[in-house]
ZAMIDO-283079 format. One record per atom (N, C-alpha, C, O, CB): residue number from 1; residue in three letters; atom name; x, y, z. Coordinates in Angstrom, 3 decimals. Each point is the difference from the previous one (the first is absolute). Glycine has a CB too. Layout:
BEGIN
+-----+--------+-------+----------+----------+----------+
: num : residu : atome :       px :       py :       pz :
+-----+--------+-------+----------+----------+----------+
: NUM :    ALA :    CA :        X :        Y :        Z :
...
+-----+--------+-------+----------+----------+----------+
// end
This chain:
BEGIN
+-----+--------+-------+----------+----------+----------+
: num : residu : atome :       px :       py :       pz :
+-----+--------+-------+----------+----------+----------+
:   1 :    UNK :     N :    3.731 :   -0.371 :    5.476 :
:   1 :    UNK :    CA :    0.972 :   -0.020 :   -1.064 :
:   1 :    UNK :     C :   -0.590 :   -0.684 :   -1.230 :
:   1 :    UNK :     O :   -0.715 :   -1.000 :    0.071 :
:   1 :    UNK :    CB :    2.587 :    0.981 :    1.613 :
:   2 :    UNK :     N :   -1.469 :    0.721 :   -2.986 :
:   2 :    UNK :    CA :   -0.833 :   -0.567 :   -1.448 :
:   2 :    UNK :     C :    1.107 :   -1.433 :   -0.337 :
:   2 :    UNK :     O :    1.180 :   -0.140 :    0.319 :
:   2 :    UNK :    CB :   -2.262 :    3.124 :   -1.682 :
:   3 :    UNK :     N :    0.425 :   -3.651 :    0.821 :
:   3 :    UNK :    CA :    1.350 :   -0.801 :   -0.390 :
:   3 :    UNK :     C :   -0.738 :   -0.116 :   -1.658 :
:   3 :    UNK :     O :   -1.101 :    0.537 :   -0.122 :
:   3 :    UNK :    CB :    2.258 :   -2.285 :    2.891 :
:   4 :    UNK :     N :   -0.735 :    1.269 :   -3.624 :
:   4 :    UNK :    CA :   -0.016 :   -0.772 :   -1.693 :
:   4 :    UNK :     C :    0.130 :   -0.865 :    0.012 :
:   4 :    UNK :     O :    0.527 :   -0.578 :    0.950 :
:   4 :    UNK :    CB :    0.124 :    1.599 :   -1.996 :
:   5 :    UNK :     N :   -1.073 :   -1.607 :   -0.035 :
:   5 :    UNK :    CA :    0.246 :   -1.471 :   -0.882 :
:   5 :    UNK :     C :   -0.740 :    0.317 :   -1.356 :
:   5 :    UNK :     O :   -0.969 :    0.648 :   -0.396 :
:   5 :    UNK :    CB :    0.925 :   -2.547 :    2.573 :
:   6 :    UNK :     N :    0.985 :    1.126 :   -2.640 :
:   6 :    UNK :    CA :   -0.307 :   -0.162 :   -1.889 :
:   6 :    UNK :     C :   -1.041 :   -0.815 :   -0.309 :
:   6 :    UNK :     O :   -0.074 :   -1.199 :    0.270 :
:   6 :    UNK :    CB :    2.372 :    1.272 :   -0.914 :
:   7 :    UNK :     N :   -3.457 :    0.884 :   -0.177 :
:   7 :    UNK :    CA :   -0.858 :   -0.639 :   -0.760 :
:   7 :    UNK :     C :    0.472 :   -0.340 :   -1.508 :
:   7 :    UNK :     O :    0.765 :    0.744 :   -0.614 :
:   7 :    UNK :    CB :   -2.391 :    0.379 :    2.159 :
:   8 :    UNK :     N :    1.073 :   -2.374 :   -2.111 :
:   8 :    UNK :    CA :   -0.043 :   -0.321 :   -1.806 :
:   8 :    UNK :     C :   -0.864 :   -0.158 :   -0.382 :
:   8 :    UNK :     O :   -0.753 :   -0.944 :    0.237 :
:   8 :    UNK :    CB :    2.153 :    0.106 :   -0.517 :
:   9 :    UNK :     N :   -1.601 :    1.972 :   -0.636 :
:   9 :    UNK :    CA :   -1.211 :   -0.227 :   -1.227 :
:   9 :    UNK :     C :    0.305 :   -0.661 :   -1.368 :
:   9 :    UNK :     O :    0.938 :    0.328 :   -0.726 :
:   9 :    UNK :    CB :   -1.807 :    1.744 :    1.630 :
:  10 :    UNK :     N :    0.116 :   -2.875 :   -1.121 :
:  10 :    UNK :    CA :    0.691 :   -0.567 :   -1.389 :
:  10 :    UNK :     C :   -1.325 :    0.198 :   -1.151 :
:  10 :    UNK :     O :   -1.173 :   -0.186 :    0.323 :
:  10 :    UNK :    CB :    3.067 :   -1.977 :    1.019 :
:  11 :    UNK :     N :   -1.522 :    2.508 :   -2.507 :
:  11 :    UNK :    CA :   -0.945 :    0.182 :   -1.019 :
:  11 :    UNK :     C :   -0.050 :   -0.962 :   -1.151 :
:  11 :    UNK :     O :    1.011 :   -0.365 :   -0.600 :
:  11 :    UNK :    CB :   -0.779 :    2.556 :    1.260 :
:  12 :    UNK :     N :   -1.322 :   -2.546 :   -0.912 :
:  12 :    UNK :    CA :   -0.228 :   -1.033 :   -1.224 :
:  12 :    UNK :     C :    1.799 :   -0.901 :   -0.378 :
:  12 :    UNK :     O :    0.455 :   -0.456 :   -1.049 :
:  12 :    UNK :    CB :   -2.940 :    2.592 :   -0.267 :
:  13 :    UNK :     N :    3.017 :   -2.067 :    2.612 :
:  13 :    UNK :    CA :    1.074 :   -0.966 :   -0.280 :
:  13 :    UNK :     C :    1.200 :    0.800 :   -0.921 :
:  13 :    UNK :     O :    1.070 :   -0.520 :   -0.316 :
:  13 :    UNK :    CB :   -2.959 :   -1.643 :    0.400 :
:  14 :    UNK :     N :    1.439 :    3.615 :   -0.457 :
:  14 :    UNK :    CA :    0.654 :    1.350 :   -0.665 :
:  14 :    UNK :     C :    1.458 :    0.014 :    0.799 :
:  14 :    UNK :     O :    1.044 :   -0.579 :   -0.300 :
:  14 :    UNK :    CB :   -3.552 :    2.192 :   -0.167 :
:  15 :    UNK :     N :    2.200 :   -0.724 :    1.615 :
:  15 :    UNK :    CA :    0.602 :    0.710 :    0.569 :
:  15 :    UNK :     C :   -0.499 :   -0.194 :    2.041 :
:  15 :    UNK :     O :   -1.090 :   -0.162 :    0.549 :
:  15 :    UNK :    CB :    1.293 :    1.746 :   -3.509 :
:  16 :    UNK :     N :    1.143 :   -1.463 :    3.478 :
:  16 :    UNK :    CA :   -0.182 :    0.039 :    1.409 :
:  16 :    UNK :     C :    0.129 :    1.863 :    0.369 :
:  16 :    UNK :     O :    0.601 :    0.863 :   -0.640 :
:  16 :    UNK :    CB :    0.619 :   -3.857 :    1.072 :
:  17 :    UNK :     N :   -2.031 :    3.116 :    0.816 :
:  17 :    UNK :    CA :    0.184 :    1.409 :    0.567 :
:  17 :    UNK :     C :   -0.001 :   -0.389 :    1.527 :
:  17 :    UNK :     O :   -0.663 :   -0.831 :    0.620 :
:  17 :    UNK :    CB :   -0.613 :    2.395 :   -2.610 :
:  18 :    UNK :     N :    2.221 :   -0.697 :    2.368 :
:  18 :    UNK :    CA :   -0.032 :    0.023 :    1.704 :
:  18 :    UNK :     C :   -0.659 :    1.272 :    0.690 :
:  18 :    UNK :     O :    0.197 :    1.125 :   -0.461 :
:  18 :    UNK :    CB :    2.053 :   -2.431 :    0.380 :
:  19 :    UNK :     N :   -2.946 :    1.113 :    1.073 :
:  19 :    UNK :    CA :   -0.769 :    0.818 :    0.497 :
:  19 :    UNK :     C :    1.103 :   -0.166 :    2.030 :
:  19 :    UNK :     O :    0.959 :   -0.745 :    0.196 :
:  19 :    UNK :    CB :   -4.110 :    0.235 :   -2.590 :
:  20 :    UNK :     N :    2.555 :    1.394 :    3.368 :
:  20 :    UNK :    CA :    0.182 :   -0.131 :    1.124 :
:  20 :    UNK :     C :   -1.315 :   -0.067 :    1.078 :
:  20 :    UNK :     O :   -0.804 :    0.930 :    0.053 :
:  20 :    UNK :    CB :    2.971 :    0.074 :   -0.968 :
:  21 :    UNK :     N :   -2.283 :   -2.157 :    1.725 :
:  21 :    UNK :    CA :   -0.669 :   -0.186 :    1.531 :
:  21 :    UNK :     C :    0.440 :    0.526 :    1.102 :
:  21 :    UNK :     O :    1.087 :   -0.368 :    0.446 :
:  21 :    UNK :    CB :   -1.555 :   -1.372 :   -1.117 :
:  22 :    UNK :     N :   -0.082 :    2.435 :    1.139 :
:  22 :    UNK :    CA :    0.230 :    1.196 :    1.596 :
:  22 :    UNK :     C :   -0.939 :   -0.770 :    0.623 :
:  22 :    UNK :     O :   -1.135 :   -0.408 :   -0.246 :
:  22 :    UNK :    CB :    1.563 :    3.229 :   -0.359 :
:  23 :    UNK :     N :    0.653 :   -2.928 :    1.789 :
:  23 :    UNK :    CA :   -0.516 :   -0.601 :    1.184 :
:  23 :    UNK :     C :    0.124 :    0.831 :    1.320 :
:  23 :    UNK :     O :    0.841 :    0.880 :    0.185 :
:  23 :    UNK :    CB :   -0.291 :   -2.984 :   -1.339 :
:  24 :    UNK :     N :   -1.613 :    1.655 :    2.145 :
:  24 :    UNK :    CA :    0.382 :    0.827 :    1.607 :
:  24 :    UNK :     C :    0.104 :   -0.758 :    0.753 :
:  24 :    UNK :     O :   -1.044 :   -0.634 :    0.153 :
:  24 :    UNK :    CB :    0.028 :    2.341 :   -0.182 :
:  25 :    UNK :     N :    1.857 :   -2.025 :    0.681 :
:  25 :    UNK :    CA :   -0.713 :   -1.122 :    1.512 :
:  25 :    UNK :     C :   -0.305 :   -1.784 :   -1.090 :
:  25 :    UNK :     O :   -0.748 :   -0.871 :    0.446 :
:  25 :    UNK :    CB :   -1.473 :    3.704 :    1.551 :
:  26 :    UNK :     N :    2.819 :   -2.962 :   -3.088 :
:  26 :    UNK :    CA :   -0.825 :   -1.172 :   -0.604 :
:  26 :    UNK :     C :   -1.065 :    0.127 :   -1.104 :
:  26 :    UNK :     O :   -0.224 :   -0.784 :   -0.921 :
:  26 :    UNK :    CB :    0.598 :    0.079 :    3.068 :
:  27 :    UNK :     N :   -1.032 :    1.968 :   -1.823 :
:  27 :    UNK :    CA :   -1.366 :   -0.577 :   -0.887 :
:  27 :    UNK :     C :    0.348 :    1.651 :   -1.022 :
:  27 :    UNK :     O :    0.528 :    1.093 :    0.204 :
:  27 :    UNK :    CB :   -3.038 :   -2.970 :    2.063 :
:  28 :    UNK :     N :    1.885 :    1.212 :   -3.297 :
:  28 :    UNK :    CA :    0.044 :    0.352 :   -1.276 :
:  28 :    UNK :     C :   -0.385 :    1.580 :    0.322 :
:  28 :    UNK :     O :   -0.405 :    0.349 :    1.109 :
:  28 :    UNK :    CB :   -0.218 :   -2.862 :   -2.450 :
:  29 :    UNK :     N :    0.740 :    3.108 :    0.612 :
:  29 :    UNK :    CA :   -0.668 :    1.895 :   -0.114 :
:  29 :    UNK :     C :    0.111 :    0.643 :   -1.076 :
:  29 :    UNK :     O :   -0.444 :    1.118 :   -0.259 :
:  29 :    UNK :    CB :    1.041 :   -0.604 :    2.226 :
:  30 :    UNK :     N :    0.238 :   -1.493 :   -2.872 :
:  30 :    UNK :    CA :   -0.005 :    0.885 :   -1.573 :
:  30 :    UNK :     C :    0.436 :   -1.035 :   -0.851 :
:  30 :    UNK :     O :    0.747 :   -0.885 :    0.419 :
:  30 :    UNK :    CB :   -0.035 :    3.384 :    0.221 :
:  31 :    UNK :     N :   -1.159 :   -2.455 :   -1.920 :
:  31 :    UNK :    CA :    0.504 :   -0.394 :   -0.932 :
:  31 :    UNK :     C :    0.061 :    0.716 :   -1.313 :
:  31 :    UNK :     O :   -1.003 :    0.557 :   -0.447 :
:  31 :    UNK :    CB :    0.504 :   -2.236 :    1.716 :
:  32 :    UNK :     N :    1.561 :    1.682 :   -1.855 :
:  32 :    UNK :    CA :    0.475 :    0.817 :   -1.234 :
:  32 :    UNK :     C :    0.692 :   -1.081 :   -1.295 :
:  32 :    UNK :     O :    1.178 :   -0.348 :   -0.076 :
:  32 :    UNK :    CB :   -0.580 :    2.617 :    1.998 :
:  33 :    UNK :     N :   -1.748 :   -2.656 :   -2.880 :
:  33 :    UNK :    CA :    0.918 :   -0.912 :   -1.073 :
:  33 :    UNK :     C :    0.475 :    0.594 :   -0.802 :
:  33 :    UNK :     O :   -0.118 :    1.223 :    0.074 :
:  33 :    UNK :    CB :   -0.890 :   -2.788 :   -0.017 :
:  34 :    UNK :     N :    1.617 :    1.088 :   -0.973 :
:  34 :    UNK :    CA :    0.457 :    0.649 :   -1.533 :
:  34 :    UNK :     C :    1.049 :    1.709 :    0.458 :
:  34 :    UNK :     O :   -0.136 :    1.152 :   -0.413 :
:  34 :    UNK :    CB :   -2.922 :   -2.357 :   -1.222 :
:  35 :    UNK :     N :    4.146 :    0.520 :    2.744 :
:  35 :    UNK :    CA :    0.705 :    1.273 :   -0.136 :
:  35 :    UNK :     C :    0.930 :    0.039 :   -0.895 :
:  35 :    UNK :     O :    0.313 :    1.090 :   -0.479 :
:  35 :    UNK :    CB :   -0.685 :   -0.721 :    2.454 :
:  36 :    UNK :     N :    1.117 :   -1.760 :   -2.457 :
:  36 :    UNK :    CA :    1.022 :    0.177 :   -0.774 :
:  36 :    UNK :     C :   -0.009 :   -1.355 :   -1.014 :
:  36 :    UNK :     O :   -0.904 :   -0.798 :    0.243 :
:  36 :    UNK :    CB :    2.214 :    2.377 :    1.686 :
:  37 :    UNK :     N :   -0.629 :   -1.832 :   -2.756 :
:  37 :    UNK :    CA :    0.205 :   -1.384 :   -1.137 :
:  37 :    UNK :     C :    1.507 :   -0.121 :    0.989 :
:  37 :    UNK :     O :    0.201 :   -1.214 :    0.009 :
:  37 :    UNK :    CB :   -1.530 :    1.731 :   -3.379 :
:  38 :    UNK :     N :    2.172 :   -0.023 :    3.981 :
:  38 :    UNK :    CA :    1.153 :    0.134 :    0.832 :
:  38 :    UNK :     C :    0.347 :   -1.480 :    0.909 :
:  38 :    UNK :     O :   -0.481 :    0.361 :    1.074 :
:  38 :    UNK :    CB :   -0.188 :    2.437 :   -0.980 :
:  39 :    UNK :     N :    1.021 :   -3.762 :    0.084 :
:  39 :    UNK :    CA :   -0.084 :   -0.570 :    1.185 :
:  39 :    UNK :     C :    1.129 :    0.490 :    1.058 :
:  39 :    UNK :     O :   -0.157 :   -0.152 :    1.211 :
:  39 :    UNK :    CB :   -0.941 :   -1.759 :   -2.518 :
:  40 :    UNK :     N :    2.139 :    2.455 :    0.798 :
:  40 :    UNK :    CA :    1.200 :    0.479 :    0.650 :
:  40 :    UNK :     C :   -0.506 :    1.656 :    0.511 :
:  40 :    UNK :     O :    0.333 :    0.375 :    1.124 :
:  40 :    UNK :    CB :    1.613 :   -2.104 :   -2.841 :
:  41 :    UNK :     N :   -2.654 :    2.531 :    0.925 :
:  41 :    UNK :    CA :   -0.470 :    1.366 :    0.476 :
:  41 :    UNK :     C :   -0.942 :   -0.519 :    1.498 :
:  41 :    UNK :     O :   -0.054 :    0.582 :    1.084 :
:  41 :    UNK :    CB :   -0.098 :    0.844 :   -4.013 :
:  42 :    UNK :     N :   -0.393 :   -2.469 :    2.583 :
:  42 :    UNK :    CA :   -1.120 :    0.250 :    1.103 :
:  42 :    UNK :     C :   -0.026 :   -0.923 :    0.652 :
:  42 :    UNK :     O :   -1.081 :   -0.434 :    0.398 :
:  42 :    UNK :    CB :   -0.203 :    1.588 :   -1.383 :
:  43 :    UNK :     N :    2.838 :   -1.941 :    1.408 :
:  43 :    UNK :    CA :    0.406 :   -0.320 :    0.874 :
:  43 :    UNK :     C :    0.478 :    1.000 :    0.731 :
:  43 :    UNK :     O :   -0.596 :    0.234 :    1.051 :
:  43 :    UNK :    CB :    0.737 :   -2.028 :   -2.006 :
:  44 :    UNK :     N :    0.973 :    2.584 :    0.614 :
:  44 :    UNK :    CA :    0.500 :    0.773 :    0.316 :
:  44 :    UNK :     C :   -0.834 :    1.230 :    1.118 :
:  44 :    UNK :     O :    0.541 :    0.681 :    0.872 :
:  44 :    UNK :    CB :    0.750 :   -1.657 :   -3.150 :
:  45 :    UNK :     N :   -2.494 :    0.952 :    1.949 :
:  45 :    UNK :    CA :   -0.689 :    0.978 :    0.221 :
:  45 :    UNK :     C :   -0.678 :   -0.191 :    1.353 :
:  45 :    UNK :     O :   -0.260 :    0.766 :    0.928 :
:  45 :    UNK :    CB :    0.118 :   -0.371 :   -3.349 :
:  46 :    UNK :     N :   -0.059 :   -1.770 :    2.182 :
:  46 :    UNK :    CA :   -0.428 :   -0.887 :    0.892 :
:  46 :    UNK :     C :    0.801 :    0.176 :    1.457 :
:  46 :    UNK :     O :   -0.317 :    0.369 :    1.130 :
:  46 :    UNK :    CB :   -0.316 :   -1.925 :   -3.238 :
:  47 :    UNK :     N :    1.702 :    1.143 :    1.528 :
:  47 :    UNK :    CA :    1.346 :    0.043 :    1.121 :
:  47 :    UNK :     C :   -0.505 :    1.864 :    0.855 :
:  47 :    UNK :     O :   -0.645 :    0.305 :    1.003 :
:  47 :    UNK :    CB :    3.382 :   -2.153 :   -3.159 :
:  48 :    UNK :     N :   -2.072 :    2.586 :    1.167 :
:  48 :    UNK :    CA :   -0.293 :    1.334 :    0.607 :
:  48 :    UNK :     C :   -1.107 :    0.353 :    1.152 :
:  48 :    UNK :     O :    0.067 :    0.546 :    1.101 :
:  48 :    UNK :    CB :    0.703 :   -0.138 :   -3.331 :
:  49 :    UNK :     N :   -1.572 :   -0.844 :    1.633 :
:  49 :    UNK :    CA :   -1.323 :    0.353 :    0.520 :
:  49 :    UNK :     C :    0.031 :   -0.804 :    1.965 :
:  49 :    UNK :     O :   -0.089 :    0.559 :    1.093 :
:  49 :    UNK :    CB :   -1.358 :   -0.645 :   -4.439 :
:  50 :    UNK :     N :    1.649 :   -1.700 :    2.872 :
:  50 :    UNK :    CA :    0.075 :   -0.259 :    1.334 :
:  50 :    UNK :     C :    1.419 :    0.327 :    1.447 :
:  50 :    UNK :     O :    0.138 :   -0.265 :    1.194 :
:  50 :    UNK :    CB :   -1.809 :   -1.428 :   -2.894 :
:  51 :    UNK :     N :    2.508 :    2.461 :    0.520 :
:  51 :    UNK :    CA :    1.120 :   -0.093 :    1.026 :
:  51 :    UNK :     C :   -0.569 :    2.202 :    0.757 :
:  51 :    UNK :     O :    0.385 :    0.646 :    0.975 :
:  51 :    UNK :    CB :    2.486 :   -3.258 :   -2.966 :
:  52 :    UNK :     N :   -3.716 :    2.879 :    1.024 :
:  52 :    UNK :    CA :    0.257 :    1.554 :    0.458 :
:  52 :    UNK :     C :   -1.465 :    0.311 :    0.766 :
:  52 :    UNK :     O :   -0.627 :    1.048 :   -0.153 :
:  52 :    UNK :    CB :    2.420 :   -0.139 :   -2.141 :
:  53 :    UNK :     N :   -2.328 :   -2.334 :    3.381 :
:  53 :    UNK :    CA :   -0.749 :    0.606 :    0.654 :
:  53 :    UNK :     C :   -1.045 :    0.962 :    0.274 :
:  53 :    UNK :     O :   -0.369 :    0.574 :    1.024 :
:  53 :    UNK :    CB :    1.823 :   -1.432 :   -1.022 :
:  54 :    UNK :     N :   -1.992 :    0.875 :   -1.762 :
:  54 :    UNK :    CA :   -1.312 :    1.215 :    0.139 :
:  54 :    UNK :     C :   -1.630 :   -0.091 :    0.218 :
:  54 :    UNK :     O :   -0.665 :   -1.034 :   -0.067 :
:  54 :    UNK :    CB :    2.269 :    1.829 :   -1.412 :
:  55 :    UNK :     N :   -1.981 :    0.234 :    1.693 :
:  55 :    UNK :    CA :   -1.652 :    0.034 :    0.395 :
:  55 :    UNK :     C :   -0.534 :   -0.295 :   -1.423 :
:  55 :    UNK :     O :    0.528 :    0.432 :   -1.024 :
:  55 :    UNK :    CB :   -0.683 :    1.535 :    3.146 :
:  56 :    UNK :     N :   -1.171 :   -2.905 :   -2.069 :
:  56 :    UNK :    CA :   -0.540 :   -0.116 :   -0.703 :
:  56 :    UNK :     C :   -0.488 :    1.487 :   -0.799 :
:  56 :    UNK :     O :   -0.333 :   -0.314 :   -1.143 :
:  56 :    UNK :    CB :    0.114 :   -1.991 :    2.475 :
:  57 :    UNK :     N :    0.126 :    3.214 :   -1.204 :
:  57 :    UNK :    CA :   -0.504 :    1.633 :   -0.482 :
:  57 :    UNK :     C :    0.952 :   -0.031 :   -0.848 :
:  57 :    UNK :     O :   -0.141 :    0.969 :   -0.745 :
:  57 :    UNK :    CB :   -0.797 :    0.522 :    2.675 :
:  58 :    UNK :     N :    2.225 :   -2.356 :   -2.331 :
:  58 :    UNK :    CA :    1.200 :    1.143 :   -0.736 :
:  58 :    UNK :     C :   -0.144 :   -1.302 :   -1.661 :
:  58 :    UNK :     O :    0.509 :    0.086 :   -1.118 :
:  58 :    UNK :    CB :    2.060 :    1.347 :    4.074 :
:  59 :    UNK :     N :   -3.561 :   -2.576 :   -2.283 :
:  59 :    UNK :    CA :   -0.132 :   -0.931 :   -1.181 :
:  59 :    UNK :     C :    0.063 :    0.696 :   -1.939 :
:  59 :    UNK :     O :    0.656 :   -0.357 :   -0.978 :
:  59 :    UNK :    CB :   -2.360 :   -1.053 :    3.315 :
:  60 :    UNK :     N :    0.822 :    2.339 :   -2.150 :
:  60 :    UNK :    CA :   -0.517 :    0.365 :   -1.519 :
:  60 :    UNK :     C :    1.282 :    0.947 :   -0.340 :
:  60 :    UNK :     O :    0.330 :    0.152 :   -1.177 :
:  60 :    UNK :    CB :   -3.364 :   -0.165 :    1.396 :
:  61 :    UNK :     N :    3.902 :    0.781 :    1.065 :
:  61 :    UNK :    CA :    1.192 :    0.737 :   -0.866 :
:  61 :    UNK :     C :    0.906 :   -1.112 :   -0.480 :
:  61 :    UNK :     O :    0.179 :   -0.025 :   -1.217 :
:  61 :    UNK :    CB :   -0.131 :    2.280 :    2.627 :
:  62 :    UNK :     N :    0.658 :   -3.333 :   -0.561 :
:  62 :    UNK :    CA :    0.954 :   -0.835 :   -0.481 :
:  62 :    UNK :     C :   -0.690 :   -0.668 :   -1.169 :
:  62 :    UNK :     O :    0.785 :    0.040 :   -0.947 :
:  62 :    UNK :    CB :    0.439 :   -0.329 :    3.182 :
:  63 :    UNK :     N :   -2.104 :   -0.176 :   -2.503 :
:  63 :    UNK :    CA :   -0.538 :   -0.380 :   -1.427 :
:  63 :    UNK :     C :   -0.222 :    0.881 :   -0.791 :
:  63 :    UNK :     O :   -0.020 :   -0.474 :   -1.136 :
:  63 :    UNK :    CB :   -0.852 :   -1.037 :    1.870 :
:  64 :    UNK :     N :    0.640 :    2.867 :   -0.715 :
:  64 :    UNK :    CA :    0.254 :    0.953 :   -0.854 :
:  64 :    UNK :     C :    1.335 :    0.881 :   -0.260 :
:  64 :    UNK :     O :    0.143 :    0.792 :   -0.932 :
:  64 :    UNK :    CB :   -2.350 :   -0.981 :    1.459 :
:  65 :    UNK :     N :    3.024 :   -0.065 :    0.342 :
:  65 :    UNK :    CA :    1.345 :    0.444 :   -0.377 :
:  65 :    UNK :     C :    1.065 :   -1.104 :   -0.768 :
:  65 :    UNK :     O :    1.105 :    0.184 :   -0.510 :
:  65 :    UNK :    CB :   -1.542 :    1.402 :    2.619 :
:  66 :    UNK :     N :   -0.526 :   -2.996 :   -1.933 :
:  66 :    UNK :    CA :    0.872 :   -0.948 :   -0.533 :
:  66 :    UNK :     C :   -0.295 :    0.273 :   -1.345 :
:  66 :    UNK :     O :    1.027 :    0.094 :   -0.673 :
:  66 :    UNK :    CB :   -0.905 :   -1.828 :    2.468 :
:  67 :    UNK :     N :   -1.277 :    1.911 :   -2.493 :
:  67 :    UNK :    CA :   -0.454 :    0.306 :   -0.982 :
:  67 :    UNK :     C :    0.723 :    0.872 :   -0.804 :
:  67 :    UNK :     O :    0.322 :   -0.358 :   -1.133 :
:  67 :    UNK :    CB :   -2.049 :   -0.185 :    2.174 :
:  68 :    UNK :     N :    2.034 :    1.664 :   -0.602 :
:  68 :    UNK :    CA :   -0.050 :    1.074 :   -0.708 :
:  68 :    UNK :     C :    1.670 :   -0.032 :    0.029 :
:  68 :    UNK :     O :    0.644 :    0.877 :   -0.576 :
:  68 :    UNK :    CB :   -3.249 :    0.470 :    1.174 :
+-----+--------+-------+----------+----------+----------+
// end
């Protein structure tokens, strides 16, 4: 089972961006920064992601459908 957690990027003290950490079993398998300036979008997303139990393979659609 994949689970998330929220990454923060912060720039020259500018601007914050949140990215997402995929996990398997514990250990790390992906990282994706700079998905949103959002903290509420990508919480939210966050939530989704760990409550709907998916295979790591479906990673790049849910970050590309969040996108678009």
């Amino acid at each position: 089972m994949i689970t998330c957690k929220m990454n923060v990027s912060k720039y020259n003290g500018q601007y914050v961006t949140y990215g997402l950490d995929f996990f398997d079993s514990g250990r790390m398998i992906r990282r994706i920064p700079n998905i949103t300036v959002s903290f509420a979008l990508i919480r939210q997303l966050m939530r989704e992601i760990n409550a709907a139990n998916l295979s790591e393979f479906h990673i790049d659609d849910i970050i590309e459908d969040f996108l678009t």
